[in-house]
N, C-alpha and C positions, 0 to 999 in steps of 0.2 A: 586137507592137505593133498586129497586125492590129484586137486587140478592141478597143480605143478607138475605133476610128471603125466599128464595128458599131451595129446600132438595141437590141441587147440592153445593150451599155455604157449610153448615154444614157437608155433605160429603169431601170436599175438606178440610176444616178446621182442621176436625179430623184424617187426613189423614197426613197435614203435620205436626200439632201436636204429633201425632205417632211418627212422623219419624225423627224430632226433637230430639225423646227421646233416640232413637236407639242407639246413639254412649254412652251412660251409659252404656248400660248392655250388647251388642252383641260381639262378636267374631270381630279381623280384619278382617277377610276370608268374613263373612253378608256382612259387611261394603264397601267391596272392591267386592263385587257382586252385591249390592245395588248402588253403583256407576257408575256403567258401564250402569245399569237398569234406571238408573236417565237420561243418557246421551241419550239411545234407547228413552226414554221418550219425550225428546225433539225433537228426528228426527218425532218421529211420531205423534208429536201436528203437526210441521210442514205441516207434508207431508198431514194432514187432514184439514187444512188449505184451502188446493188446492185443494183439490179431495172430500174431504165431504162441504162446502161451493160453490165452485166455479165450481166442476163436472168434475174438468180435470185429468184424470186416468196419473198421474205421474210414469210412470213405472220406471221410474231410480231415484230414492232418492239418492245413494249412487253417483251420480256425483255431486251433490250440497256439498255434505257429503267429500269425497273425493276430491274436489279441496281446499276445506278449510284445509282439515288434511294434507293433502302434502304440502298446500303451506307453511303453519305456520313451519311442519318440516324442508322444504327444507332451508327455510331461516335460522330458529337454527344451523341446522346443516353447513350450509355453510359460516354462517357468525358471528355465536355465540350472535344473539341478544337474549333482553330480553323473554321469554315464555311467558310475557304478551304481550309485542309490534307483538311478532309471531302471536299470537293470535287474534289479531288486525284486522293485515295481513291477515289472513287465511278466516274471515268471510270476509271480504269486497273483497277478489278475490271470493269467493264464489256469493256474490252481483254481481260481474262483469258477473261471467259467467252465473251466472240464466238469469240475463239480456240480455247478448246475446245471449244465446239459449230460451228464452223463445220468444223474437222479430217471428224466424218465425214459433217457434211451434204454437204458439197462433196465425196463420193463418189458420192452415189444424183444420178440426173436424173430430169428430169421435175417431178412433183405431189410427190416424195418429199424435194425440200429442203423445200419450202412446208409440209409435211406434218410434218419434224423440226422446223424454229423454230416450227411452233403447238404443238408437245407442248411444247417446251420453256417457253410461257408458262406453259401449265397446272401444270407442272412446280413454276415461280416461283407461281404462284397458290397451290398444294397448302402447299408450302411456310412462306409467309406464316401460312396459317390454322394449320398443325400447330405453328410458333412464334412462337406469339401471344406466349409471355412477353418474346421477343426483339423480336417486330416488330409487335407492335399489334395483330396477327389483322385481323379485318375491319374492327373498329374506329378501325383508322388508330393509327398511329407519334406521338406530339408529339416534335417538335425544337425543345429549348428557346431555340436560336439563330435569329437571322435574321443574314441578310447589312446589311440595313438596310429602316429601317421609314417612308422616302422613295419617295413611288409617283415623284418624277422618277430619283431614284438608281436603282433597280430598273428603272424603262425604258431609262434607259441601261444598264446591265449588260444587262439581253436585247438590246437593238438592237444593244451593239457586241458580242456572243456570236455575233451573228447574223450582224453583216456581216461580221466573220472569217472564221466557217464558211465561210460562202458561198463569199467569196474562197479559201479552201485547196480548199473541195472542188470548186467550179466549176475552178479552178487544176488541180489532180490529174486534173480529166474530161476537160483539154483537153492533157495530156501523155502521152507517148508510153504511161504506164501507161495512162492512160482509153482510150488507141483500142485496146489491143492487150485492154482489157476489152468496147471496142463489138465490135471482131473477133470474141472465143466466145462473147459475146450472141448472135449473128445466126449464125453457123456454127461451133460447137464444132470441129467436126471437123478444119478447112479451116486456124483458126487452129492445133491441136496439129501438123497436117501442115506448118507454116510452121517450126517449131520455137518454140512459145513455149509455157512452162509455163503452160497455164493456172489449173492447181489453185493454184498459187504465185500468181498473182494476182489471185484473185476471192478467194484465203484473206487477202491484204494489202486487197481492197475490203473484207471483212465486220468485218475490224478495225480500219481508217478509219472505218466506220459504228458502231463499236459504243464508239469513242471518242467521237464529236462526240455520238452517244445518250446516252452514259451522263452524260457533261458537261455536256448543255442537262438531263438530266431529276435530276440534284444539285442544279441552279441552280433548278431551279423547285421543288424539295421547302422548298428555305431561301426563298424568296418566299412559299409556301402557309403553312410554319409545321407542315407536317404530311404526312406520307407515306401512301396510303391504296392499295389497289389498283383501285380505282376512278378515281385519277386518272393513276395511271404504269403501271401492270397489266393494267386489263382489256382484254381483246379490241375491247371496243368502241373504247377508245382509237387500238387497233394500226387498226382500218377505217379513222378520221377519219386519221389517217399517213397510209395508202395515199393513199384518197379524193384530200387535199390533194397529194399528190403529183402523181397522175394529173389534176388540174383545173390545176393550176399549169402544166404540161405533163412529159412523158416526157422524159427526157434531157434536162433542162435546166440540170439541178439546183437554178438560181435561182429558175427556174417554181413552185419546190413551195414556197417560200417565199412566194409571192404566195397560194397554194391555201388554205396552214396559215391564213393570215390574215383570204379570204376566209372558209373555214370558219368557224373562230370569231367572227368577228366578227358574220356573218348568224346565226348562231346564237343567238346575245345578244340580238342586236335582233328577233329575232323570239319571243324566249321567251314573250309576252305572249300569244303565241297557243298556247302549252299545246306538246300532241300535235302541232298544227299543224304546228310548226316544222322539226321533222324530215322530214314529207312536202313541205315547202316547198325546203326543202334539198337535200333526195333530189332533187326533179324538177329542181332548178337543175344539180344535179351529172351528171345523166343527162344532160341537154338538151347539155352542153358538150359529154360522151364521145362525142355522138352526134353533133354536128354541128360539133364541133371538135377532133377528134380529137391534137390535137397540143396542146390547153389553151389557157389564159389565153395564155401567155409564145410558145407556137408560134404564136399566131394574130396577134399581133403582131409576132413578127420573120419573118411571113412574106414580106416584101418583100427582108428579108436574104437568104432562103434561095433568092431565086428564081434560077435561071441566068442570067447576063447577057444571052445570047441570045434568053428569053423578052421580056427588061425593053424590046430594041427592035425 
């Protein structure tokens, strides 16, 4: 009950309160920018899941991201089932595949997990193009389904995608799984000397993350209308995950919800300026890591975090 009267609750409240409001008075265009920003929201609770709890530098998001979004397509497309039963589909081969790729990354330490989930996008990447008959090659997948062709219907399906997630995985970060996950983040060693499996538990974090991925990136292939590796796949994608992650804050898991949306959304508005935008962005993103170390969301419940002792 403690988290309700925390500064992060009331932050979070007002927020989806906010955004709740949104489809009254904004533009489809917001709406449908805001959506995509909901979907980024939830790759990057995930991916902080792993790497801010648990300390394992997930370099490839967009492969957890990407087998959920192709599979959910491929099956529409090939066989005309429902967007929801696709969608279904899509998270749970996502489940499969975290699970077998995380089996022997969660052996090697160090650069050497970060090192297997980036082969394994390229992996997905190679893939794609070598079956193009099946998946569109580079030229992108069409899904002849859409979930619905309402930019308010679609905002809500991402907002309340989003404010579940959050809730189950902020929830999971704050029970005795998440601490005994912040425990072999911070001292591997110190937590197996405790007795607690850790490979048993950072292999149930990579499959929580590779659920809630594969889930938001089904939902956003049936929104787009089309599956490409440029929007669930490339690398570049997996950066902007991090990035939002780490600006929203580390270990927040809500924090990276805030990040995904700042991202995109400055993005957008600053497209006018070309090239620019990205060095605009870049500087914005550095300036936080540099002098805000703990992001958006830390730097704001820093009042929570302070000892009592300091407050008088």
């Amino acid at each position: 009950m403690g988290f309700f009267k925390t500064r992060l609750f009331w932050i979070s409240l007002v927020m989806v309160v906010v955004a709740s409001t949104l489809p009254l008075y904004v533009s489809g265009y917001i709406l449908g920018l805001l959506t995509v920003a909901y979907y980024f929201g939830v790759f990057a609770m995930s991916w902080d899941l792993l790497f801010g709890f648990a300390g394992e530098v997930n370099f490839g998001p967009t492969f957890l991201i990407g087998v959920g979004a192709y599979t959910a397509g491929i099956i529409n497309n090939q066989y005309g089932l429902s967007p929801y039963f696709c969608i279904f589909i899509g998270a749970g081969a996502s489940v499969i595949a975290g699970f077998v790729l995380a089996l022997p990354a969660l052996r090697v330490r160090g650069p050497y997990f970060g090192l297997t989930t980036l082969v394994a996008v390229l992996m997905l990447q190679n893939f794609i193009v070598v079956f193009a008959d099946l998946t569109g090659g580079e030229i992108g997948l069409t899904i002849p389904d859409v979930i619905t062709i309402s930019a308010s219907a679609n905002y809500w399906i991402a907002l309340g995608s989003m404010t579940v997630s959050a809730a189950i995985l902020y929830g999971l970060s704050q029970s005795p799984i998440g601490l005994v996950l912040q425990a072999s983040g911070q001292d591997p060693v110190q937590a197996g000397a405790l007795g607690f499996n850790i490979v048993k538990h950072k292999l149930f974090a990579f499959v929580v993350s590779a659920f809630f991925s594969g889930l938001a990136g089904a939902l956003l292939v049936f929104y787009f209308g089309t599956a490409s590796v440029g929007t669930v796949v490339d690398i570049a994608v997996g950066v902007n995950v991090i990035v939002a992650a780490v600006l929203g804050g580390r270990r927040t898991v809500l924090g990276a919800a805030l990040g995904a949306i700042f991202l995109i959304v400055a993005g957008e508005f600053l497209r006018p300026t070309g090239e620019l935008a990205t060095f605009i962005v870049s500087a914005i993103a550095l300036l936080v890591v540099l002098f805000f170390p703990g992001g958006f969301l830390g730097a704001a419940m820093s009042r929570d975090t302070t000892p009592k002792e300091a407050r008088t």
